[in-house]
C-alpha positions in Angstrom: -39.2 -75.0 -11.4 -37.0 -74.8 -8.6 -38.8 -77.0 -6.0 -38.9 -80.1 -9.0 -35.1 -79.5 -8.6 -34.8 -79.6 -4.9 -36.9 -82.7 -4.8 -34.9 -84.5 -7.1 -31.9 -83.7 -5.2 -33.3 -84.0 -1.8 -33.2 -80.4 -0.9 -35.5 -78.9 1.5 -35.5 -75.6 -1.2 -36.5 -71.5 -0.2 -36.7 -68.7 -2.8 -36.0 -65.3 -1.6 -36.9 -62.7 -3.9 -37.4 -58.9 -3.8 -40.5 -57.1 -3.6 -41.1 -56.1 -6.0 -39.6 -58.7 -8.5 -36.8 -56.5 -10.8 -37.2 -56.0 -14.3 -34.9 -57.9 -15.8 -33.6 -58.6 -19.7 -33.5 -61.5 -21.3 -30.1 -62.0 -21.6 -29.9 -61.2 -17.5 -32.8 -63.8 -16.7 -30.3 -66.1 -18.8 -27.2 -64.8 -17.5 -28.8 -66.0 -13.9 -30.3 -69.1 -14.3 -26.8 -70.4 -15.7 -25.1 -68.8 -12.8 -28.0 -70.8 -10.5 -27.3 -74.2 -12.7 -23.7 -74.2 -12.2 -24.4 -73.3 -8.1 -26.5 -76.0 -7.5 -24.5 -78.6 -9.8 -21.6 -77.7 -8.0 -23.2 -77.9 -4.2 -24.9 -81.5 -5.5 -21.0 -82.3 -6.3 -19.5 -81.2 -3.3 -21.2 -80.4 -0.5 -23.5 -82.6 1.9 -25.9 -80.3 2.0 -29.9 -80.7 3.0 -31.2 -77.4 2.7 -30.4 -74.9 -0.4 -31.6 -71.2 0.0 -32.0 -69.1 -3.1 -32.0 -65.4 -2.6 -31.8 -62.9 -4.9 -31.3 -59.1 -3.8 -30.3 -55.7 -5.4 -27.8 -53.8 -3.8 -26.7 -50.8 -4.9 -27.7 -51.3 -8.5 -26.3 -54.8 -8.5 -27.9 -58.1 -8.6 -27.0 -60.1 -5.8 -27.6 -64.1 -6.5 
């Protein structure tokens, strides 16, 4: 869950989603956490950061992470 994660990184942590949530396949739903994993491992890496906002939005037809 993504506020276990924040907390173990010492993120203050926000989720932004649409309303209503998007359908979404499996292989998406996958496709997204493993573009959110390799964010948030690279921000840990290389940034200084306190605060992490997730936000997902469509635009256009496109997922927006």
């Amino acid at each position: 869950d993504v506020a276990a994660f924040a907390e173990g990184a010492a993120w203050s942590c926000r989720l932004d989603l649409p309303e209503p949530e998007p359908a979404l396949s499996d292989h998406a739903e996958t496709l997204l956490l493993r573009i959110f994993q390799e964010s948030t491992t690279n921000i840990a890496r290389h940034a200084d950061a306190t605060q992490l906002l997730i936000k997902l939005t469509v635009d256009a037809g496109w997922l927006v992470l």
